[in-house]
VOPA-110541 format. One record per residue: x, y, z of N, C-alpha, C, O, CB in turn. Coordinates in steps of 0.1 Angstrom, whole numbers, plus 5000, padded with zeros to 4 digits. Each point is the difference from the previous one (the first is absolute). Glycine has a CB too. Layout:
<nodes>
XYZXYZXYZXYZXYZ/...
</nodes>
This chain:
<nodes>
065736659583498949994991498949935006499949885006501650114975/497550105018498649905004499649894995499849994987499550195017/500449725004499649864996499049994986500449944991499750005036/498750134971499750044989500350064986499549974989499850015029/501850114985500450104995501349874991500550024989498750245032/501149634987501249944992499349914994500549964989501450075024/496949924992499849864995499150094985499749924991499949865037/500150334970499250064988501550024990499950004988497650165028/503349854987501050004989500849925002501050044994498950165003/500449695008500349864996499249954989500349944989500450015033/497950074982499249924987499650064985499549944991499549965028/501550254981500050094992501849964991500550054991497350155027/502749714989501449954996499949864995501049954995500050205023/497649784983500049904999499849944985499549894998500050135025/501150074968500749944986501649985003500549894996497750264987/502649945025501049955003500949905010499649995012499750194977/501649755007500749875011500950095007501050054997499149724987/499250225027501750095009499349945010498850005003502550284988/500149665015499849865011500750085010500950074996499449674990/499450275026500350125014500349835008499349905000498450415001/503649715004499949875008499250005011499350105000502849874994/497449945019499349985011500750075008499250055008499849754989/502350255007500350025011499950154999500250065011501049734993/498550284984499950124996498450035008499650105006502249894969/497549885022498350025005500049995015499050025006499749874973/502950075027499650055017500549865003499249965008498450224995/503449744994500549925004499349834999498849984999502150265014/499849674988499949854995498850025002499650105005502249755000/497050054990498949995006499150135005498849995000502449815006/499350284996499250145004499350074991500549994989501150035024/497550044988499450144990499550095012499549975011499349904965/501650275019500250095009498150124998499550064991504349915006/496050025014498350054998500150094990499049984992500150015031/501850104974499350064986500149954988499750054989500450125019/500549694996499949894986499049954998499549964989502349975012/497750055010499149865002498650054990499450114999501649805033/498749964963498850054989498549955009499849905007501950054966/497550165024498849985007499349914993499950014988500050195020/499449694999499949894991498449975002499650025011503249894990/496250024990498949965001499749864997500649964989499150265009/499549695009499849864993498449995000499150035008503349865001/497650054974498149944999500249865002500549944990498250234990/501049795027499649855001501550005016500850095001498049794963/501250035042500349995011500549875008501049995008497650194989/500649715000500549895000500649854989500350004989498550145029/501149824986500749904988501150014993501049975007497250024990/502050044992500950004993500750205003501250035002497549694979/500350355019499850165002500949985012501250054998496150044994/502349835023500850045010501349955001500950065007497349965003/502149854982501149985000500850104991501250025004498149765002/500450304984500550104994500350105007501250054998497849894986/500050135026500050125003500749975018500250085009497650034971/502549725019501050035015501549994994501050005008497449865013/501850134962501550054997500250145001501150035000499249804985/498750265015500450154995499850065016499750125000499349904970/501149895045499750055009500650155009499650055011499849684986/501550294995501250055005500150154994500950095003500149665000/497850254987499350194996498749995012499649925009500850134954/499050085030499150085010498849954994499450044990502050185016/498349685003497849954991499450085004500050015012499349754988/500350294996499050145002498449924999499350015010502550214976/497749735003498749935002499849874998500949984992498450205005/500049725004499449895003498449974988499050065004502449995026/498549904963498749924995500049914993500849964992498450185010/499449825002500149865002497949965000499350005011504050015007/496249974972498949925005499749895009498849985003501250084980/500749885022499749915007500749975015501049935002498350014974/500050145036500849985006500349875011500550005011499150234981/500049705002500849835005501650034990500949975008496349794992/503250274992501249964992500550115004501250004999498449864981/499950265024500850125001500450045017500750105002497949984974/500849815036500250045012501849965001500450065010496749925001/503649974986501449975003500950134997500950035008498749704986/500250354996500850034994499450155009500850075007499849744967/497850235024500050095012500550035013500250105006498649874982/501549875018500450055012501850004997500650065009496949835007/503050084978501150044994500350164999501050075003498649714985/499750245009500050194993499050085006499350054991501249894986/499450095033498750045011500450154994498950054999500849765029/500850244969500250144995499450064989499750124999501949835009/498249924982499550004989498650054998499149955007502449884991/498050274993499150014998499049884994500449924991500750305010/497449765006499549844990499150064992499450105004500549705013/499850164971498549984989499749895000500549915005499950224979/498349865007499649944992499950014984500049914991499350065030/500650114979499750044986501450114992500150125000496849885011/503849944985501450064991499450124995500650075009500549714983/498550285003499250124993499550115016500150125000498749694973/500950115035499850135013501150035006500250105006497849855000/503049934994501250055005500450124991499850115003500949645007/500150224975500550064997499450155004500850085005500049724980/498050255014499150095001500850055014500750115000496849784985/502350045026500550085011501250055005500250105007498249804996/502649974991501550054996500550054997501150035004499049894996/499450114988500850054992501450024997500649904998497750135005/502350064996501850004995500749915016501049935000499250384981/499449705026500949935013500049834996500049915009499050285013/500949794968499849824995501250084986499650094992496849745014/505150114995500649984990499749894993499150014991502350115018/499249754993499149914993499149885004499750005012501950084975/498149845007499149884998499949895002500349964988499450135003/500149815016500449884995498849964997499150055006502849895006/497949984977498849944998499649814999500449934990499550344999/499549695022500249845005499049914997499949885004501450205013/497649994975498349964999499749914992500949974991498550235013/499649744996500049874993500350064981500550104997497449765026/501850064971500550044983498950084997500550074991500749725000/498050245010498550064994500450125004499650094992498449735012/502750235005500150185006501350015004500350045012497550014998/503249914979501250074999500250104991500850085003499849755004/498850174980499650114991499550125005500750104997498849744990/499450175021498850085010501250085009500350125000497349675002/502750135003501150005011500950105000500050105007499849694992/501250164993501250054992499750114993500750094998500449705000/497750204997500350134988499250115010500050124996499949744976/499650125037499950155008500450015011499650095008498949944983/502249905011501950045006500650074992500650095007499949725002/499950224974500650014995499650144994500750104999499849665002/497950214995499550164995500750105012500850074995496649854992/502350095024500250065011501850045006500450085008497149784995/503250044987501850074998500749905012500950025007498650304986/499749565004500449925016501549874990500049954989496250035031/504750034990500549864992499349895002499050005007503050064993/498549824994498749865005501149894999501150024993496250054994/502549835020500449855003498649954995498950025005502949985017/498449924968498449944999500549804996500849964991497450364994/501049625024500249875002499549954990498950044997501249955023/500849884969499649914989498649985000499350035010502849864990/497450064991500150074983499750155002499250055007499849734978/501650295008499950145001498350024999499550095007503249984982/496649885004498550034993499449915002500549905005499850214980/497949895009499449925000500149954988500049884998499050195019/501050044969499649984991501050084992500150125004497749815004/503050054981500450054988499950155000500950084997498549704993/499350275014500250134993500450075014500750104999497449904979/501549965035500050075014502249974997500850095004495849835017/503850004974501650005000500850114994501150065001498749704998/499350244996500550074980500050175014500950065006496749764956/501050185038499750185009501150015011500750105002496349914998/503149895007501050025009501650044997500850075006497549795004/501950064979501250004998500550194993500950075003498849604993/499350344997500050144993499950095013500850095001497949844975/500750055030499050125012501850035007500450115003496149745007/504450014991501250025009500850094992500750105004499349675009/499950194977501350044992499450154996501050084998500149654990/497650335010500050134997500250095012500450125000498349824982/501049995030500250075012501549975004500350045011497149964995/503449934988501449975004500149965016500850055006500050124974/498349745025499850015011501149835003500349924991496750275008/503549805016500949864997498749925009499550015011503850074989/496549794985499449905011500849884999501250014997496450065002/501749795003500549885003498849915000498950045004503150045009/498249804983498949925000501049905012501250005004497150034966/500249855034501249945012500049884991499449905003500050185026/501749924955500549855003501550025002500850044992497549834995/501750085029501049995008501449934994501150055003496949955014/501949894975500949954994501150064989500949944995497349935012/501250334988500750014993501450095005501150034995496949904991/501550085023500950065010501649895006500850035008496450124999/502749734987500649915005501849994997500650064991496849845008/503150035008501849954988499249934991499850044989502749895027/496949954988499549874988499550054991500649964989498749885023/499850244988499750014986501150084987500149974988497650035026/502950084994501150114992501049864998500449994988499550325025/500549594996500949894998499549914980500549984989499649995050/498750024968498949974984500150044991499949914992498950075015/501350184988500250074989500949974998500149944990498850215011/502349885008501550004995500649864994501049984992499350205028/498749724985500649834993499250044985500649954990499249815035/499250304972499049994988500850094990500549974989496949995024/502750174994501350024988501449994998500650054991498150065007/501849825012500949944998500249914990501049994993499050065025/498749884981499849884986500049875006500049904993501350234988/498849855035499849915006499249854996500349885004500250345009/498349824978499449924992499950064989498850014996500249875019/501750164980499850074986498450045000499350005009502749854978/497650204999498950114994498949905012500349885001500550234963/498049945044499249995002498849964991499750094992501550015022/498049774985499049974991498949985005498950024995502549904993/498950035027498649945010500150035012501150005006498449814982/499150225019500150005012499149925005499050004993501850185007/499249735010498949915006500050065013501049985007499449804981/498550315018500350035019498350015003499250004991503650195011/496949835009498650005008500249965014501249995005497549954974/500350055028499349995011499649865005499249954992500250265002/500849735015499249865005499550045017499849915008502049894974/498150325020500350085015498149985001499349994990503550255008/496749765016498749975001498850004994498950045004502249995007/499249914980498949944990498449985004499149994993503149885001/497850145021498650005006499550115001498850035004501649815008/500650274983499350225001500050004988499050074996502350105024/499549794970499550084985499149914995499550044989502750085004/497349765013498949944990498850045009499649895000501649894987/498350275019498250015006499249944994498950035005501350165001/499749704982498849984994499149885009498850014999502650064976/499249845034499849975008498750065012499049955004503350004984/498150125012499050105008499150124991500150125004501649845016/497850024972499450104989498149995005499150085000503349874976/497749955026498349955006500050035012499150065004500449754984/501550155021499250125014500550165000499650065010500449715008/500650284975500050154997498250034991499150085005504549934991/496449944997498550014994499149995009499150075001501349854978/499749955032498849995003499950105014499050045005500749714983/501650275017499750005017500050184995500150064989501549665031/498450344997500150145000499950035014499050055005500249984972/502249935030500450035017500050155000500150084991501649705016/498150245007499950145006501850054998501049945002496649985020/502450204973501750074999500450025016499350055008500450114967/501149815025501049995014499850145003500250074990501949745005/497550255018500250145005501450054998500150125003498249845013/502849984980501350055002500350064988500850095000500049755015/498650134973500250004986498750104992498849985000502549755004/499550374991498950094992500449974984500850054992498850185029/499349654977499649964990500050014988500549924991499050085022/499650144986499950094992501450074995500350004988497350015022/503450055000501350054997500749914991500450034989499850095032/499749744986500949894995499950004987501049994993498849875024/498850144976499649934989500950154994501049974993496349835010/502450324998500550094990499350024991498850025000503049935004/499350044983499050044989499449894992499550024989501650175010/499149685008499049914992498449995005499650045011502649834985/497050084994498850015003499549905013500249895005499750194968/499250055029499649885013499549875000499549954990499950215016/500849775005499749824999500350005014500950075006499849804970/498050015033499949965014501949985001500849984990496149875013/503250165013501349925007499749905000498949964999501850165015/500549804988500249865000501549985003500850054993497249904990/502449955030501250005006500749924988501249975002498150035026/500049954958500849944994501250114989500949984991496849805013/501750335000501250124997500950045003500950034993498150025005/500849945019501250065009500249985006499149945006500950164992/501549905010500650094999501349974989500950084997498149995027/500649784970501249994991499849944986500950014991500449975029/497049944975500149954997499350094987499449934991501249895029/499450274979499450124989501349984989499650054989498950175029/502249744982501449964989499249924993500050024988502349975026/496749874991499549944985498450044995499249944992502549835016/498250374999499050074989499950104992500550115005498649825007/500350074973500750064991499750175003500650094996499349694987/499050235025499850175005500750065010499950125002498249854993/502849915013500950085005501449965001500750095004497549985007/502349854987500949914996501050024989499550084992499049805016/502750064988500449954988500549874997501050004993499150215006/499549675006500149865004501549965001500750095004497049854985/502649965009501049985001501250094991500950055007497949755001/501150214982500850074986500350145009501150035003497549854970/500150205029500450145002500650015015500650105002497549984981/501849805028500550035008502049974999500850085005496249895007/503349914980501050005001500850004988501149965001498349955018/500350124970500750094990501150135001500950034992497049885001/501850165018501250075001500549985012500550105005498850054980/500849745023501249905000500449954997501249995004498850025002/499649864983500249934990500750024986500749904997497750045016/501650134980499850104989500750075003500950014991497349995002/502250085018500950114998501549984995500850084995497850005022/501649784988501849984998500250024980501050054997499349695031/498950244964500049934990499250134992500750044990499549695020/499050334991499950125000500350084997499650074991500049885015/501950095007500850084999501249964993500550064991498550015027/501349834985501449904989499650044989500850084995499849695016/498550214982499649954989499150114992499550004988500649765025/499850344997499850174994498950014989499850084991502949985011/496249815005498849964996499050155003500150075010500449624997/498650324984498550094999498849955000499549955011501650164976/498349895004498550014994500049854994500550004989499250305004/499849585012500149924990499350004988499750124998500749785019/499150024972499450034989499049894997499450014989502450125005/498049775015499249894999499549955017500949975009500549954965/497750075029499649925012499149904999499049994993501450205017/500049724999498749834996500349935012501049935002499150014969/498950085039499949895006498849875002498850004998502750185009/499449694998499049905003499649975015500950045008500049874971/498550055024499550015012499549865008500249894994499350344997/499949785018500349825004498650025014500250075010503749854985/494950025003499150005001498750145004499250025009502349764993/498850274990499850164997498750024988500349994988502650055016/495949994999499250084988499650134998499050065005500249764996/501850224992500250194997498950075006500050085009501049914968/497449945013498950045006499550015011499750115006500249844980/499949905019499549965015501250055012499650005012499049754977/502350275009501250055012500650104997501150025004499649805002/498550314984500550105000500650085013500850095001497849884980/501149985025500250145012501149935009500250045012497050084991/503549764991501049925007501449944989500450014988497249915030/502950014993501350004992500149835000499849925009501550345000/499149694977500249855002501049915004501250024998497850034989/500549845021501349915009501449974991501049955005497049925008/501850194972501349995001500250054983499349944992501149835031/500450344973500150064991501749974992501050005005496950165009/501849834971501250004996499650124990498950004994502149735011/500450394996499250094989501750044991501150035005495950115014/502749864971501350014990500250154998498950055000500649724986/501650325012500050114995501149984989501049935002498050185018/500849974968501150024990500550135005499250075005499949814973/502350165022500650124998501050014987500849924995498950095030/499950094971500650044988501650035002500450065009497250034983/503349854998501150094998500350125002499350104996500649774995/501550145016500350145005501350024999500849915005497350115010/502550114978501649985002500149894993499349944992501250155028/501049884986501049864998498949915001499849924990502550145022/496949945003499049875001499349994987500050084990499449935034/500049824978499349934994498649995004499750035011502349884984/497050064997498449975013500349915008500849914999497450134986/501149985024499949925013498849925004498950075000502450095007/498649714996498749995006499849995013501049975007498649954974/499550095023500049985020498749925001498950054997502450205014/498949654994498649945007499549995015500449905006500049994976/499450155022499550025011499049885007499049974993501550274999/499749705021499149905004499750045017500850065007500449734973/497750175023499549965010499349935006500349904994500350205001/498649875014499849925002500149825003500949935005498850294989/498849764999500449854996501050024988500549895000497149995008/502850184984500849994990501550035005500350125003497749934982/503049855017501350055004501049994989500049914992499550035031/501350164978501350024993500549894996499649905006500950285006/500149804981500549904991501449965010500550105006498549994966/501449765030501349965003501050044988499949974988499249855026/501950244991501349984994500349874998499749925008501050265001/499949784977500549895000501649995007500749905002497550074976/502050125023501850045000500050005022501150025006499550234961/498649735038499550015009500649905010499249914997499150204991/502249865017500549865007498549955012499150065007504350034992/496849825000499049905004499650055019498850005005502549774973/499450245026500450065015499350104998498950015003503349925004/498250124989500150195001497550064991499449984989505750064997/494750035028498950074995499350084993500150125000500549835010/498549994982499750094987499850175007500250015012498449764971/501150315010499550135003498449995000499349954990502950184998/497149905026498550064999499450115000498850014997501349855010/500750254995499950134998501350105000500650035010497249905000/502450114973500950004999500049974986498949994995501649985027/501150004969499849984985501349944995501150005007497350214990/501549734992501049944994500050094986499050024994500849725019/501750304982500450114990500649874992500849925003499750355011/498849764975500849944988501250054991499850114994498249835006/503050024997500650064991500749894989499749884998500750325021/500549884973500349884988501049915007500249884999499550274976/500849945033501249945004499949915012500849905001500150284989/497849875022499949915009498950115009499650114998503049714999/497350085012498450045011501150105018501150005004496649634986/501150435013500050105013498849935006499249964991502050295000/498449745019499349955011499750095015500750005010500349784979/498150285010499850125014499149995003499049974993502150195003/498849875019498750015008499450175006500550114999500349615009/498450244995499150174999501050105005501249985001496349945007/502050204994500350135004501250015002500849995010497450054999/502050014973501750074997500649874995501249985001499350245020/498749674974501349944993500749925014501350015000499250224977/499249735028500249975016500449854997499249924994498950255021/503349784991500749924994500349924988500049884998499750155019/500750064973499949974987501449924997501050055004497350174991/501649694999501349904998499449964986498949974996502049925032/500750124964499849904985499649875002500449975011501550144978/497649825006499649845003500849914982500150034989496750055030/503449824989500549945008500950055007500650094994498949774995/501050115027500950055008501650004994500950095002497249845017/502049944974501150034993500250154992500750095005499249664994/499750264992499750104992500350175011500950094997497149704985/501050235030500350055010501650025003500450125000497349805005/503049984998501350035008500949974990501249995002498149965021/500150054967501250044987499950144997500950064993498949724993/499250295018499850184992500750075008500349985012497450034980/502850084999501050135006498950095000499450044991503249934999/497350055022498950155000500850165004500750045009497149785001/501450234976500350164997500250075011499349985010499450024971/502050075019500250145008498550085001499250054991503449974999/497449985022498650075002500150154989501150064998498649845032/498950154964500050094995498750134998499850104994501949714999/497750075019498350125000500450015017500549925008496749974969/502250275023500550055019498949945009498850024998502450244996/499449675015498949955013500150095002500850104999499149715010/498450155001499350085009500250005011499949895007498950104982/501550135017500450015020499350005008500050115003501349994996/498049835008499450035012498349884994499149975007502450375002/498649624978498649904997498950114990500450114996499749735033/498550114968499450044996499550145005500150104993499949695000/499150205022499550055004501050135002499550094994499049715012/502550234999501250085000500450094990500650115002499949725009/499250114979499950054985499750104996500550104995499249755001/499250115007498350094995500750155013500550114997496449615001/502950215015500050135006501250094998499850124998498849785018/502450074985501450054993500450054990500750104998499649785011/498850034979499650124989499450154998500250114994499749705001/499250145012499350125005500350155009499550114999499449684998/502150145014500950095007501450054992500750105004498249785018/501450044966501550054993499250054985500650014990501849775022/496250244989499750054981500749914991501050024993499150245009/499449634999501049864985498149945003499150005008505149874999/496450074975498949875000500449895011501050005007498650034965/499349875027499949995008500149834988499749984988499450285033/501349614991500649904991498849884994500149904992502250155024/496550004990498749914988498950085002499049985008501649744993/499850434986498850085007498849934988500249924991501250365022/497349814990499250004991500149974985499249934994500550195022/501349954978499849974985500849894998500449974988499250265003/500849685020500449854994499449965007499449924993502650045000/497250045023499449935004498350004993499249925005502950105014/497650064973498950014994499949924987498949974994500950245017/501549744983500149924989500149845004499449914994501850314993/499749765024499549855001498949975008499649895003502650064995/497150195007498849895005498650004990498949955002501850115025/500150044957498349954991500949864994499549934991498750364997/502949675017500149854994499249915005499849904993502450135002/497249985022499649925009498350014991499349914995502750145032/497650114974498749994997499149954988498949954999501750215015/500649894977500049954984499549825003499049964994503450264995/498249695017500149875002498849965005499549894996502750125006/497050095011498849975007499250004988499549904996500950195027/499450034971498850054988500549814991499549905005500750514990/500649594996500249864995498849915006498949974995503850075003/497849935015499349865006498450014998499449904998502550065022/497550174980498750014992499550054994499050085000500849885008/501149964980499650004988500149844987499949964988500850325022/499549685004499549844995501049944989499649914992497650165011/503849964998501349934994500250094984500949984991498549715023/499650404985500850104989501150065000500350065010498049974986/502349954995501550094998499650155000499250054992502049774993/499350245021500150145000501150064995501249985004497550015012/500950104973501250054990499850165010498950054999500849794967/501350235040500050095008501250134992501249994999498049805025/500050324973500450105000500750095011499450115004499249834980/502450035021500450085013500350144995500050075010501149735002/499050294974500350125001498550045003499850095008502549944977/496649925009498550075004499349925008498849994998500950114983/500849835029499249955013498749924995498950005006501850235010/499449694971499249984998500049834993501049994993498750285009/499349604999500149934996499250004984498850034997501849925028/500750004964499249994988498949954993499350044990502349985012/498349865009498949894992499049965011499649894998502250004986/497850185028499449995009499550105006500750045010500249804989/497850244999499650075009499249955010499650095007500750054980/499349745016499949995012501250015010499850045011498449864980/503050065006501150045007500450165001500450045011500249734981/499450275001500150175001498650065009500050135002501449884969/497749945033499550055011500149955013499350025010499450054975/502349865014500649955014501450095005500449995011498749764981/501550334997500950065004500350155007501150045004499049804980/498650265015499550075010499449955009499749894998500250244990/499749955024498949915012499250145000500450124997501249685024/496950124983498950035001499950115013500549935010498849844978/500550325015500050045017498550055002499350094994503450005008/497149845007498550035009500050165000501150055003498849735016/499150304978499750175008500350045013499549965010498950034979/502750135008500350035013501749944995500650035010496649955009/503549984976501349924997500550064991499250064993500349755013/501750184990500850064988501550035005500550025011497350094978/502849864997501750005001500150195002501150055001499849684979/
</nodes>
């Protein structure tokens, strides 16, 4: 069977689970060239290259990348590779010889990105938060599922034992019914706050680096001078291209609890904020955010609340906590009636009952959700080569990251509660918040 010819009906299979072992794909470690999936990456270095040096071992066919300071490593890596600049001329010249996508780009043009990868019948890897905005999640997630196409978002964590170890203590009853969650971020606090620097972005206006086409970068937001106080990492604490702290680590944070906890659409959002004026720092994120969500009852469950902290605002100590032993800074403490869980980021990543007594008194369950072979990245492509979903595609990875964005919108809006309709994408008591939940796209842009 031609390499094409299988990978078009694997994914035409990809409502159904039928698991083909590895050694069937050409032995341990191996994929045999008419397995191997032709692969494309937008974005190239950073977080993109460390992604796209897991999938090193299919066929990269092309390379882009605005900026080529972040993109020369990975080129000379892949000298074979076709290069762009511009995602939209590649696809144009590639056409079908690009099976699928990775997409590695800052948050502002993962939507852009991904979704015309997708119109085009491409599969996609698209790196946390799936979106910029609520409605670009909402399109994506639909766009996958009508095209039955297999993607993956990269939080890497859910791919883990820890986290599946997590579910299995939560319904076990390990702390009985779930009531609270306390988790967030204390992780570099000097990228999601920029307010700091907000007066020399206004005032100054340096020459753009020859390496860097500008204009590509920005995408579909509206134009505004360069300023190195953007890039190459620090566009996380601005709200036009960014999703500050919340959106970047919510679906590693969030996911363990999420999924345990078979959480949706919350029904209330409110956060407080910690030297922050909605007005004067719109276009930034504050040093330190506490933002509350209600989740409604579901099933057996009860509502849930989750608070979320960053920043200057840190997670609450356990009292049950022994004096020695380290609070959590990124990462969460699970409440239950019966007693507390304690985990750190991506997947629930050493999660122990607290107190340690309590710990080495528990009998833990028989495993009962199926790990993942080979990791995240492995996943995605393997799904794709056996026709199976794939293990955090789109329509879950599109639901915990409007939990992240839902939380950004909150922080400006100046400590109002937001009563949130999740079946109509819509806030009840706030339209200024409901025009924060589509994005604006400059001419010339569109999903």
């Amino acid at each position: 069977m031609q390499r094409r010819s299988f990978l078009k009906s694997a994914a035409a299979a990809a409502g159904l689970v039928q698991i083909v072992p590895r050694h069937v794909l050409g032995g341990a470690g191996q994929t045999p060239p008419s397995r191997k999936i032709h692969l494309a990456a937008i974005g190239c270095g950073g977080q993109a290259g460390h992604d796209l040096g897991q999938m090193m071992d299919e066929t990269i066919v092309a390379l882009c990348d605005v900026d080529d300071r972040r993109s020369a490593e990975m080129f000379r890596k892949v000298p074979q590779a076709r290069r762009f600049k511009d995602f939209r001329a590649m696809f144009d010249a590639m056409g079908d010889s690009i099976d699928a996508v990775l997409v590695g780009t800052p948050d502002h043009t993962h939507a852009v990105a991904a979704m015309a990868a997708m119109k085009r019948g491409k599969h996609v890897f698209c790196e946390k938060p799936l979106a910029h905005s609520v409605a670009e999640a909402r399109a994506l997630r639909k766009e996958a599922a009508d095209r039955k196409l297999i993607t993956q978002m990269g939080n890497q964590g859910h791919s883990t034992e820890s986290i599946r170890v997590f579910c299995e203590w939560i319904r076990d009853g390990a702390i009985g019914d779930v009531t609270e969650v306390h988790c967030g971020c204390d992780a570099f606090p000097e990228i999601y706050c920029q307010i700091p620097k907000l007066e020399a972005v206004r005032k100054e206006i340096p020459p753009v680096p020859a390496e860097l086409d500008w204009d590509l970068w920005l995408g579909p937001v509206e134009a505004r001078p360069y300023h190195p106080a953007y890039v190459p990492w620090s566009w996380r604490g601005w709200s036009a291209f960014g999703t500050g702290a919340i959106g970047d680590w919510v679906c590693h944070v969030v996911d363990p609890v999420f999924w345990a906890l078979d959480l949706d659409m919350p029904v209330t959002i409110r956060a407080e904020t910690e030297g922050y004026d909605p007005e004067k720092h719109a276009d930034l994120y504050p040093a330190g955010s506490r933002i509350t969500y209600e989740f409604p009852a579901k099933g057996k469950r009860g509502p849930v609340t989750l608070v979320w902290h960053d920043g200057t605002i840190r997670i609450p100590r356990p009292a049950e906590l022994e004096p020695d032993r380290k609070a959590v800074g990124t990462g969460a403490v699970v409440i239950g009636r019966t007693g507390k869980i304690m985990y750190g980021s991506h997947g629930a990543g050493g999660c122990r009952l607290i107190p340690e007594a309590r710990m080495k008194e528990y009998r833990q369950p028989e495993k009962s959700i199926p790990r993942i072979a080979g990791g995240h990245y492995r996943d995605w492509l393997d799904s794709i080569r056996e026709g199976r979903p794939s293990n955090a595609g789109f329509d879950y990875g599109a639901r915990l990251t409007e939990i992240g964005l839902l939380g950004a919108i909150a922080i400006r809006m100046g400590g109002l509660k937001l009563n949130y309709d999740g079946a109509a994408m819509r806030f009840t008591n706030s339209e200024a918040a409901n025009r924060l939940l589509s994005p604006v796209f400059r001419p010339g842009w569109s999903l």
